[in-house]
ROTORLO-431463 format. One record per residue (C-alpha): residue in three letters; x, y negated, z negated. Coordinates in steps of 0.2 Angstrom, whole numbers, padded with zeros to 4 digits, always signed. Example, Ala and Ser with C-alpha at 12.3 -4.5 7.8 and 13.67 -1.06 7.14 Angstrom:
ALA+0062+0022-0039/SER+0068+0005-0036/
***
This chain:
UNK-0131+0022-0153/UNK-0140+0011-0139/UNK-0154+0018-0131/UNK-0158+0011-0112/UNK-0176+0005-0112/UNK-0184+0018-0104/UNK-0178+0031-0117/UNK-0185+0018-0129/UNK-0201+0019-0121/UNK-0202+0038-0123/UNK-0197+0038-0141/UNK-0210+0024-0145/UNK-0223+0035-0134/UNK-0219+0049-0144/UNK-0221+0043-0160/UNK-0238+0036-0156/UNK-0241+0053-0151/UNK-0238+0060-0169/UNK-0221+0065-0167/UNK-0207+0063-0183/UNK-0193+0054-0181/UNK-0182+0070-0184/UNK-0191+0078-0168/UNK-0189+0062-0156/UNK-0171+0061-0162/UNK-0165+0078-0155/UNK-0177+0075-0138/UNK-0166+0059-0133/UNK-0149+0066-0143/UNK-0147+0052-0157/UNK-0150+0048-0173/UNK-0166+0047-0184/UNK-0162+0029-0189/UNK-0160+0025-0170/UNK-0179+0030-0167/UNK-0184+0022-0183/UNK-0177+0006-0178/UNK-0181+0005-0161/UNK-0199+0007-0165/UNK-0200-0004-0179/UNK-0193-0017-0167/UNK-0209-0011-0153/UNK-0220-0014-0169/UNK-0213-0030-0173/UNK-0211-0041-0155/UNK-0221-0027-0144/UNK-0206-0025-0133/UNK-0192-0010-0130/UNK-0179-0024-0125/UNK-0167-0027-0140/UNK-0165-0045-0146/UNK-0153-0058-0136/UNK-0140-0057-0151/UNK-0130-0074-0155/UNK-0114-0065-0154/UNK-0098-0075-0155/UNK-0098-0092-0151/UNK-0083-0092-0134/UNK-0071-0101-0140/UNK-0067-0110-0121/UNK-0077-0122-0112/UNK-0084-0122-0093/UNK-0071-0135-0089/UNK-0057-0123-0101/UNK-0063-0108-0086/UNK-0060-0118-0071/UNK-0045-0120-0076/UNK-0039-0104-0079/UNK-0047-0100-0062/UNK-0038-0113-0054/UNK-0022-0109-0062/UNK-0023-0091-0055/UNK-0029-0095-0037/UNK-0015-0109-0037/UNK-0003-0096-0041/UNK-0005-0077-0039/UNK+0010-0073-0048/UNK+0006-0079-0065/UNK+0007-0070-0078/UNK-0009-0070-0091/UNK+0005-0078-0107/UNK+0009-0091-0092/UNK-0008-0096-0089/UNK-0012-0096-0109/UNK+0002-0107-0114/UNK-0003-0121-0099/UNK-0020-0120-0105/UNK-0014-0125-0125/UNK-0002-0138-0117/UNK-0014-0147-0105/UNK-0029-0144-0113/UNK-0025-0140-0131/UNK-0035-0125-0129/UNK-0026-0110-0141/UNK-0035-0095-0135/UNK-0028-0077-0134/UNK-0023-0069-0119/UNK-0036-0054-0119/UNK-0046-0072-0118/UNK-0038-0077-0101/UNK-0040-0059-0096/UNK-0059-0059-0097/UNK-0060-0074-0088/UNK-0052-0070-0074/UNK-0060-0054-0074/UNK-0075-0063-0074/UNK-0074-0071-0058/UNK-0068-0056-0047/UNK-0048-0059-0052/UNK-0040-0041-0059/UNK-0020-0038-0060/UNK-0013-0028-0047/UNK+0002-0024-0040/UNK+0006-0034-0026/UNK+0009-0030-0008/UNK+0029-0030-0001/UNK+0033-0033+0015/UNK+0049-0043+0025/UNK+0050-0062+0020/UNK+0044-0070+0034/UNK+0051-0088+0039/UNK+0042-0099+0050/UNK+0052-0096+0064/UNK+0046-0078+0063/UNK+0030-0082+0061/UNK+0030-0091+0078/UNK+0040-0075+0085/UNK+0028-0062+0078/UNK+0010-0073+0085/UNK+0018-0076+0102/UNK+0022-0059+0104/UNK+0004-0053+0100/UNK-0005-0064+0111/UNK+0006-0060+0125/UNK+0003-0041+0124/UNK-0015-0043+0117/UNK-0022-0037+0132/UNK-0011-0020+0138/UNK-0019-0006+0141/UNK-0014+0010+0135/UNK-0006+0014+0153/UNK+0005-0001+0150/UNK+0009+0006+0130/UNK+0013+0023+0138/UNK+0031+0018+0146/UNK+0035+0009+0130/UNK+0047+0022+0119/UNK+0047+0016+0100/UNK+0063+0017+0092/UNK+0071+0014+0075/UNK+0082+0023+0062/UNK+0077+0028+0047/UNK+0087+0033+0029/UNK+0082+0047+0018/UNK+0087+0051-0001/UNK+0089+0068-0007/UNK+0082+0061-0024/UNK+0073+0045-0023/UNK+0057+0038-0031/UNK+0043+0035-0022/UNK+0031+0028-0033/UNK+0019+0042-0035/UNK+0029+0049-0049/UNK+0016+0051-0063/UNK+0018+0062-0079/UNK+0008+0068-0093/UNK+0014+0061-0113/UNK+0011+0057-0130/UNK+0010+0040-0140/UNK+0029+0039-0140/UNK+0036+0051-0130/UNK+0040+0039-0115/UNK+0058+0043-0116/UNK+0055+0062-0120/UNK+0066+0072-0110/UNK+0050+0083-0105/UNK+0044+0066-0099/UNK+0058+0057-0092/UNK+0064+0056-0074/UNK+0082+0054-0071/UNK+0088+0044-0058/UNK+0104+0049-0048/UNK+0118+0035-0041/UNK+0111+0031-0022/UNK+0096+0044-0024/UNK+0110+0059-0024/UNK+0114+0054-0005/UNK+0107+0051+0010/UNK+0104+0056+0027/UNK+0101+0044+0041/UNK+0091+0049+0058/UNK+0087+0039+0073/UNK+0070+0045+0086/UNK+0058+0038+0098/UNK+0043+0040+0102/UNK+0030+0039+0115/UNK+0012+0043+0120/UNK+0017+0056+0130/UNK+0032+0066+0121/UNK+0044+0060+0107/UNK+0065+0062+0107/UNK+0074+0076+0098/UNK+0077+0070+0079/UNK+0095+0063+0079/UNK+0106+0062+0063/UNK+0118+0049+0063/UNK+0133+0050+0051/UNK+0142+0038+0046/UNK+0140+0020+0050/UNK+0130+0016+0068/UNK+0139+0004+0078/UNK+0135-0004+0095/UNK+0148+0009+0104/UNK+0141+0023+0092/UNK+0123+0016+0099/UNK+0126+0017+0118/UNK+0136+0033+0117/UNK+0126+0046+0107/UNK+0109+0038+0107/UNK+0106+0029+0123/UNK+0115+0038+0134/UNK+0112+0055+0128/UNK+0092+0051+0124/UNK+0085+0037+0131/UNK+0091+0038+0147/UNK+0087+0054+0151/UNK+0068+0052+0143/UNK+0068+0038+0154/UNK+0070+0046+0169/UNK+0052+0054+0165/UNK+0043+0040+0164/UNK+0052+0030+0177/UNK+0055+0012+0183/UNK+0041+0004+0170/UNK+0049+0013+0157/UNK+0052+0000+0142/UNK+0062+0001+0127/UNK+0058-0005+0111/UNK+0070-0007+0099/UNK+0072-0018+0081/UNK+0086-0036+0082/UNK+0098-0022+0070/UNK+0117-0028+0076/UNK+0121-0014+0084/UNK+0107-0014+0093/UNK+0108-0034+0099/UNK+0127-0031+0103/UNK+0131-0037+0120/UNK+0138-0022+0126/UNK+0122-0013+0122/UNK+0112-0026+0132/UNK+0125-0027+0147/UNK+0125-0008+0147/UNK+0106-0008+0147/UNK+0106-0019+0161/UNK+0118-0007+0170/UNK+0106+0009+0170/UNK+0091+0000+0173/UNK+0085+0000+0158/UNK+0072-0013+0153/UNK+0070-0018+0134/UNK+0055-0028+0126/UNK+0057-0044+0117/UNK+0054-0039+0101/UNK+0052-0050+0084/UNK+0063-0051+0069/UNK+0057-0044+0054/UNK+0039-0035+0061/UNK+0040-0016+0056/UNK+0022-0018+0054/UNK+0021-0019+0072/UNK+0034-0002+0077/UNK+0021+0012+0077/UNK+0036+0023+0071/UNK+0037+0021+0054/UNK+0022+0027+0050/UNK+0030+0042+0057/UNK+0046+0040+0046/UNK+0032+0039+0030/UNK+0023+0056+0037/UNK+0040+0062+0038/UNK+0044+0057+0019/UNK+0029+0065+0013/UNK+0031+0083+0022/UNK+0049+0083+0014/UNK+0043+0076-0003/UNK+0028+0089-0002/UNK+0039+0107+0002/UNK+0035+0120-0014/UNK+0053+0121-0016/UNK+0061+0102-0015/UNK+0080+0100-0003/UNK+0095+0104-0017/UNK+0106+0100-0004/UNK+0110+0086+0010/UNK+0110+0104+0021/UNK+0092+0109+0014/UNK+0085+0089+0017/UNK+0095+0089+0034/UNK+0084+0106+0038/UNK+0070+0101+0031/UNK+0067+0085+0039/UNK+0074+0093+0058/UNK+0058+0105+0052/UNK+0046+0093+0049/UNK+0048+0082+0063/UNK+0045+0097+0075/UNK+0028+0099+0065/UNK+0021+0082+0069/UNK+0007+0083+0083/UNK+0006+0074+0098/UNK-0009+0068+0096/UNK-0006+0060+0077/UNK+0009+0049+0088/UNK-0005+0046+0102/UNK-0016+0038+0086/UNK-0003+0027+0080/UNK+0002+0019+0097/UNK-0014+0018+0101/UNK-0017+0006+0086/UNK-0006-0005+0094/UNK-0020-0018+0099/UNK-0027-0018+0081/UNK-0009-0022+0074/UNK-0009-0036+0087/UNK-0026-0044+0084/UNK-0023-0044+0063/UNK-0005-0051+0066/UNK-0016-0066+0073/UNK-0028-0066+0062/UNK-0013-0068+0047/UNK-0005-0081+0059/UNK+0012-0073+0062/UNK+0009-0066+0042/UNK+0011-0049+0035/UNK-0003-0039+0038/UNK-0009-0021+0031/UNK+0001-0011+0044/
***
């Protein structure tokens, strides 16, 4: 057992003091031939300090670590056996991988899952960065007439990555510890809202596919147009470049009520406010004491949750929208932690 030096410094003191061995032993909770040799080393070299051991000689080289380094910074995705077997080809360096482990775990580099978001082409990029500096510098009177749309799909059984359970050394396809998984999560139920700073639509449950004419029928005309009427002529629309949603009869018929909807860029959901509502509505469902059986129980449960979530929780997330805006910039048009 290895004392820290200021238990050595007590254990030394006591045994000056006329102490045993046996008696110092159960004061700091070790064992007699700890004490013994720690304060034969005090009487030796007059420190508490152990001795800088020699240790195994490291088998790799400052040039053998940058490269490794570099290797990994160069590449984030590579695997530790990738960056071991370029090390023995470029460098002739045969070193294990627990090796190139600690190494990169010695400048700050540590596996870890990595963060998913929409591939983004460069012509997105372009899209999301103009976007932001345009609306950089709305107030949140100017964010109260938008109304954030989007649908969203939820599985009666699905994954969700939190998933964890408790087993034994080769139990990992126990039944007691294994998850089944059913064909397309055991079905699925698919709802379209919006929301706003001041109030957010009823919950609407779309069967079946959503065309543009399904769109424009039971969405816009029987939702969106009549919570426009309360906001009034600055109301704006913000909805996704989904096809039924850039159809041409949706925007003529858009044009037709008055209705005006904002540019909004390909592949940014980390810019819609609203899915951080969709994940809020996950979690209430995911977290019920008795979980949906049924596609009736989910449809109940999540038409339940949604008339839970506060106000105020919806004013938070569109009032974010600046600070969505400003690291979209900072990434320059890239994914960012939204």
């Amino acid at each position: 057992m290895v004392l820290s030096v200021e238990d050595c410094a007590k254990a030394v003191a006591l045994v000056e003091d006329g102490r045993n061995y046996e008696y110092v032993a159960r004061v700091l909770h070790t064992h007699r031939s700890t004490i013994k040799r720690v304060v034969e080393r005090f009487r030796q070299t007059g420190q508490n300090k152990r001795k800088a051991g020699s240790g195994r000689k490291r088998k790799t080289t400052a040039l053998d670590d940058r490269y490794i380094r570099n290797n990994a910074l160069r590449d984030r995705h590579l695997t530790a056996v990738q960056t071991r077997n370029r090390l023995q080809e470029v460098r002739g360096k045969d070193v294990s991988v627990f090796t190139v482990r600690r190494r990169l775990h010695e400048v700050g580099l540590k596996s870890c899952r990595p963060a998913t978001g929409p591939k983004l082409l460069p012509r997105h990029r372009v899209a999301r960065l103009q976007f932001s500096r345009e609306h950089l510098r709305w107030n949140l009177g100017q964010w109260s007439n938008v109304l954030f749309t989007d649908e969203s799909r939820f599985c009666l059984n699905s994954p969700d990555g939190r998933e964890r359970v408790w087993r034994r050394t080769g139990e990992r396809f126990a039944e007691c510890a294994f998850s089944p998984r059913l064909s397309h999560g055991g079905g699925s139920v698919m709802v379209w809202a919006g929301i706003s700073r001041e109030a957010h639509t009823e919950l609407v449950f779309v069967d079946g596919s959503l065309t543009a004419h399904r769109y424009i029928e039971e969405i816009l005309a029987n939702h969106v147009v009549p919570f426009s009427q309360n906001i009034g002529d600055d109301f704006i629309l913000m909805q996704d470049n989904a096809r039924p949603h850039s159809a041409m009869c949706v925007t003529e018929y858009l044009e037709e009520v008055g209705i005006n909807k904002m540019n909004w860029p390909a592949c940014s959901p980390d810019l819609n406010p609203i899915e951080h509502v969709w994940d809020m509505l996950g979690r209430s469902v995911r977290g019920r004491e008795v979980a949906p059986a049924s596609i009736h129980e989910l449809r109940l449960a999540l038409e339940e949750a949604w008339g839970n979530i506060q106000q105020e929780d919806i004013c938070n997330l569109i009032d974010s929208m600046s600070r969505r805006l400003q690291a979209v910039i900072a990434a320059r048009g890239g994914n960012t932690k939204y």
